[in-house]
N, C-alpha and C positions, 0 to 999 in steps of 0.2 A: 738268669734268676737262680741263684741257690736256694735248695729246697733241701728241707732236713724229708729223708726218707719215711715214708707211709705216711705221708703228707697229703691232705687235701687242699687242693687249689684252686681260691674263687677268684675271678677276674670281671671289670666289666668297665666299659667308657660311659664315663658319668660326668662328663664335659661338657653333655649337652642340656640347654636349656631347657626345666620343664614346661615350660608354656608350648615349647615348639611340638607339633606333630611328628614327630617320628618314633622310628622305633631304638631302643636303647641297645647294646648288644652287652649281654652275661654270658658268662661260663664257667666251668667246673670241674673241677676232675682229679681222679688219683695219679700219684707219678706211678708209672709200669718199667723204667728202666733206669737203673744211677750210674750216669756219667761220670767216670772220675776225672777230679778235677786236678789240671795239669800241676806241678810245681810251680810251675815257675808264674803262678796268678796270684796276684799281690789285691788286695781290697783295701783302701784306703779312706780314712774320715775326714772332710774337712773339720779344721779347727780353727780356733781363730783367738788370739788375744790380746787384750784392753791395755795399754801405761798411758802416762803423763809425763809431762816434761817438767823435771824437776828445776833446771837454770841450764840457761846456757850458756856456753863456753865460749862461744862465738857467734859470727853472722849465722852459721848454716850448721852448728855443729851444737849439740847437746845431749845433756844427760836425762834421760829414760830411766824411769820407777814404774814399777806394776805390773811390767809385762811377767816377770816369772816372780816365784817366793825365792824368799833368801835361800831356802837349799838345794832350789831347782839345778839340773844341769842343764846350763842355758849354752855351753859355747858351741854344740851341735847349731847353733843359731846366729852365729859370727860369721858376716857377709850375707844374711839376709836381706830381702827388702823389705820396709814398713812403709807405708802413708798415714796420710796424715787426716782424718777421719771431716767428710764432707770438702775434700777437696782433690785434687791430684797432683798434690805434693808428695814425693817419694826418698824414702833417704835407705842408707844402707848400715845395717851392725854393725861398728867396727871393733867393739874389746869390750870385755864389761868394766865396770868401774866400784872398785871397793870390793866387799863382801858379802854385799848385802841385797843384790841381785841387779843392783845401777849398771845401764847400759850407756856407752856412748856411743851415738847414733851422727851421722854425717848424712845432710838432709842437701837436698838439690835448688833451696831458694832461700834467701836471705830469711830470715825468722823473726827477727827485729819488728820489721816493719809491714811484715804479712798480717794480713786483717780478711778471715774468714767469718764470710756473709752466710747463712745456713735460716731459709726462712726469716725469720723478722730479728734473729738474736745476729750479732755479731761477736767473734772470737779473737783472743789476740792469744799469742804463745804460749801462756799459762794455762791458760784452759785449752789448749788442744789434746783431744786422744790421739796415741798415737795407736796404730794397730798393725797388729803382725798375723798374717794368715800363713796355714801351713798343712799339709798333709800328715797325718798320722797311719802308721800300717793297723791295720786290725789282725788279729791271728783267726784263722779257721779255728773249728774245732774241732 
């Protein structure tokens, strides 16, 4: 746990049920000693973000909108994986397309005639979210 110095620190397990009889455990306290923190500790966010599939090129192969804005730098993202949002379809980044932040993405199952069930609605290509998760570094302060 990183702790900004002359920091008080409350803790307790509060997972348990209040009806049940037991006792809860809290606690408390000043930090008394700062550990420094190594270099080499990296803190990372997950992140996660939304496109659509704009047309596609082929059976298993299409172009991706939404995922970044037009002046994002997306190609640190070239050779990622994406799925395909309520299923476990997965495809991979391959080049962006255009200017205007279109991705063309190479997917592991025919696209055509895939038909995603999600609860009572059914999906066909057009309405598929595609999503990209990923790790972000955080900077210490």
């Amino acid at each position: 746990m990183l702790i900004p110095p002359d920091s008080i620190i409350i803790g307790s397990k509060i997972d348990i049920d209040i009806s049940d009889k037991v006792n809860r455990f809290a606690f408390y306290g000043k930090m008394i000693e700062d550990i420094k923190i190594a270099p080499d500790i990296k803190i990372y966010k997950n992140k996660q973000k939304e496109g659509k599939i704009l047309r596609l090129e082929d059976d298993n192969k299409a172009i991706v909108i939404d995922l970044f804005k037009k002046d994002s730098n997306y190609h640190d993202f070239i050779g990622r994986s994406v799925y395909i949002k309520y299923s476990n379809v997965t495809g991979v980044i391959q080049k962006s397309f255009g200017t205007t932040g279109k991705l063309k993405v190479d997917f592991n199952e025919n696209l055509r005639t895939l038909v995603i069930k999600h609860g009572e609605k059914e999906f066909t290509y057009a309405e598929f979210v595609v999503v990209l998760e990923y790790k972000k570094y955080v900077k210490l302060i």
